[in-house]
N, C-alpha and C positions, 0 to 999 in steps of 0.2 A: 715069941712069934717070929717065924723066920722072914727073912728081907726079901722082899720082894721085886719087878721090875717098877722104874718111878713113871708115873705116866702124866704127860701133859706138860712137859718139859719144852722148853724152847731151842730152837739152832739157828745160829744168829748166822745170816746171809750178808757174808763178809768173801774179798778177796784175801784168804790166809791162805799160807802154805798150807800144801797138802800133809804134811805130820804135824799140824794144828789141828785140835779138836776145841770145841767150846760148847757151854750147853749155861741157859739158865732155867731156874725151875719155876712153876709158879703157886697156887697155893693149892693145886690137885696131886692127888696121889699119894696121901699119907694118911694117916692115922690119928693125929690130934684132935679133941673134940672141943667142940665150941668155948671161946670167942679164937682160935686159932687155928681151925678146921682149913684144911686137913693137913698140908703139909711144912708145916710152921720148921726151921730149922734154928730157930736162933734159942738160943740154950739161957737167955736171962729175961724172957717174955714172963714168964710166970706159969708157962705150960707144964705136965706132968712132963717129966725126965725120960720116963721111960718111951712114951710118946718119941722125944724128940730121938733118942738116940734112933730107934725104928727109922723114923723118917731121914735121919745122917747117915744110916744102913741102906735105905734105898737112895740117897744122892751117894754116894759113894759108889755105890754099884754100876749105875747109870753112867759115871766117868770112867771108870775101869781104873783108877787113877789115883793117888792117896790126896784128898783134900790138903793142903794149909790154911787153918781155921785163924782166925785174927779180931782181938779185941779192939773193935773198933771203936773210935774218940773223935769223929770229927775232927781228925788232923790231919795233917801231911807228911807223918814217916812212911817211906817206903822199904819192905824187907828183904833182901833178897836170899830166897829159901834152897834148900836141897833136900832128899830127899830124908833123911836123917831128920832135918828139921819141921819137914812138913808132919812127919811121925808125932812128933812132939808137942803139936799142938795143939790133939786131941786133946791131952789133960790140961794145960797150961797155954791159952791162945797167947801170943805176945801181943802188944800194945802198937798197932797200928792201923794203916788207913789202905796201905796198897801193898800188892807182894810182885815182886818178877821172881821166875824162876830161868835156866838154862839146861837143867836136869830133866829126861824122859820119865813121867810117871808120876810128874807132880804137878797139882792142880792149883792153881792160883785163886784162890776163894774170897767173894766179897758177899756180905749180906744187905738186904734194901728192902725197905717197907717205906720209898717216896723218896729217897734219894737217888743218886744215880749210879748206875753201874755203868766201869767204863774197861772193857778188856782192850790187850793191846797183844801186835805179834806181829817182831820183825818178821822182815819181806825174805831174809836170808833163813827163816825157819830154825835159829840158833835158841830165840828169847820170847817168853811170852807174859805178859801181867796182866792182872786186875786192881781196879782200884775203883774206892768207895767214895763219891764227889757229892754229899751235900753240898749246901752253899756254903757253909762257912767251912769246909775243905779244896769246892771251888776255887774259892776268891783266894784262898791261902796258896796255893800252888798244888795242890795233891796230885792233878791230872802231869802239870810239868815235873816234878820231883820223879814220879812214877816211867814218864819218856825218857828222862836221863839216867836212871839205873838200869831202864832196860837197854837203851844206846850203847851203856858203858860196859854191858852185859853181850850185848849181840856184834859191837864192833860196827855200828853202821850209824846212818845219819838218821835227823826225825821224817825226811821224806822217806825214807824206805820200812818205816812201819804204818800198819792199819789198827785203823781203831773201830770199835764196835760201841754205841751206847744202848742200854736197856731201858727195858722200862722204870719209868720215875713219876715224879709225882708232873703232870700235865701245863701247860701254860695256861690252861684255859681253869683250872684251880688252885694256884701254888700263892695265894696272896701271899702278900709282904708289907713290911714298911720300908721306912726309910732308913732305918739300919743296914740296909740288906742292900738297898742302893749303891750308899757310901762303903760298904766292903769292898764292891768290886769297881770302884773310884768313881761312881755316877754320882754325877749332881741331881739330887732332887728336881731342884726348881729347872736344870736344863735337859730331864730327859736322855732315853736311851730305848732303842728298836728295842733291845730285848727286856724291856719295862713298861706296861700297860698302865695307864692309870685308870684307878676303878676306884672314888673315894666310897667309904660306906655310907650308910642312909644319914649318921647325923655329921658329914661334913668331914669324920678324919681323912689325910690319906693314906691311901694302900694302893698297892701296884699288883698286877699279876707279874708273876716272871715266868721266864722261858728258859728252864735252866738244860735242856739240850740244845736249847742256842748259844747260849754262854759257854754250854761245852766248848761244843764245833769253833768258838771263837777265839777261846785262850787254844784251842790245839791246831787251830790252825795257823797263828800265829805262834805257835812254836815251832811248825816247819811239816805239819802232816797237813797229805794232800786226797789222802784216803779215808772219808770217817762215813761209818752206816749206822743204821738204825736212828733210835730218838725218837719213834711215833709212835709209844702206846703212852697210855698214859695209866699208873695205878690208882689213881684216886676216883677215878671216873669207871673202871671195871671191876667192882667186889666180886665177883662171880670167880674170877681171875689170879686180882694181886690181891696180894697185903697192903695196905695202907694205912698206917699208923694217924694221918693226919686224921683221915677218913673215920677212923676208929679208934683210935686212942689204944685200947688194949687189945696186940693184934699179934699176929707172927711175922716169920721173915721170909724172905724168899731169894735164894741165893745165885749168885753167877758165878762161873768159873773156866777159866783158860787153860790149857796144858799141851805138852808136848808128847806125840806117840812114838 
């Protein structure tokens, strides 16, 4: 089946340089048949294979751009890629959470069904990344790890980059416990804006969380003064995203950064 163009794609309405391009996808425009309908990219869902490559032919196409694809863990390595390496991890993704590149023609690729996508691109048009921010990538430093390769990569400070966050799983459904609290050093019993308390019917408690608040909060406290997006929510539009929460067995849906 030959590749087609992807359609129903996102473009994230940021102040970047003009040889920044970014685009994220959502789960139209591909070929995967149910439960990961239609444009599922993440390659250990349990979808047919051939399926996905189809749908990595048309995200691939759509950036003009060679993805770097990345095993993601819920951590905070950040890689930083060229264009040799982005080649290479079609077969073999390596084992991280965020990528910077400084190379023309390579894509910074994160994938999300409820987590957050979080692109970045110095103001000096040199450096650009993405990075994959569940909560327990949050609270570890992923977003900050991922500004200091790029910093250390574009030669510039963290006010002179922007950040873009995508869609995630929503404040108004992302329950939690108190684990999730004490990660990012909230006390339970005292509370925090971006922690709702919601106990369930028989008494436990559970919080909602806000976790593009908690973005905006660790990255603005690291020195950025420019951050957009944070208002869709995927758990709340099936029509739309992937949501793993939502769904359990589902697809992904990917973001990516790059330089033209």
């Amino acid at each position: 089946m030959p590749s087609e163009a992807l359609q129903g794609v996102m473009r994230p309405q940021w102040p970047a340089p003009a040889n920044v391009s970014a685009l994220m996808s959502t789960r139209a425009g591909g070929v995967s048949a149910a439960p990961w309908h239609s444009c599922n990219l993440g390659d250990a869902v349990g979808d047919d294979p051939a399926a996905v490559a189809e749908n990595r032919a048309r995200f691939t196409a759509a950036l003009g751009a060679v993805p770097a694809w990345l095993r993601q863990v819920h951590g905070t390595r950040v890689l930083r890629v060229s264009l040799a390496d982005a080649r290479a991890t079609a077969q073999v993704p390596p084992e991280a959470d965020a990528a910077v590149t400084s190379e023309r023609g390579v894509a910074c690729v994160v994938q999300v069904a409820d987590c957050l996508p979080v692109l970045f691109a110095a103001l000096n048009g040199r450096t650009v990344g993405a990075a994959h921010a569940g909560w327990r990538g949050l609270a570890g430093g992923v977003l900050e790890n991922t500004l200091s390769e790029l910093c250390a990569a574009a030669q510039c400070a963290p006010q002179d980059v922007v950040a873009w966050l995508g869609p995630c799983i929503g404040p108004a459904q992302f329950e939690v416990g108190a684990d999730v609290l004490r990660g990012f050093g909230v006390d339970p019993a005292a509370g925090d804006p971006a922690f709702v308390s919601r106990p369930r019917d028989d008494g436990s408690a559970r919080w909602l969380a806000d976790l593009p608040a908690l973005a905006r909060r660790r990255l603005e406290m690291a020195g950025l003064r420019q951050i957009s997006g944070g208002q869709w929510c995927t758990a709340a539009d099936a029509s739309r995203f992937f949501s793993f929460r939502r769904d359990r067995v589902t697809g992904r849906q990917a973001a990516a950064v790059w330089l033209g």
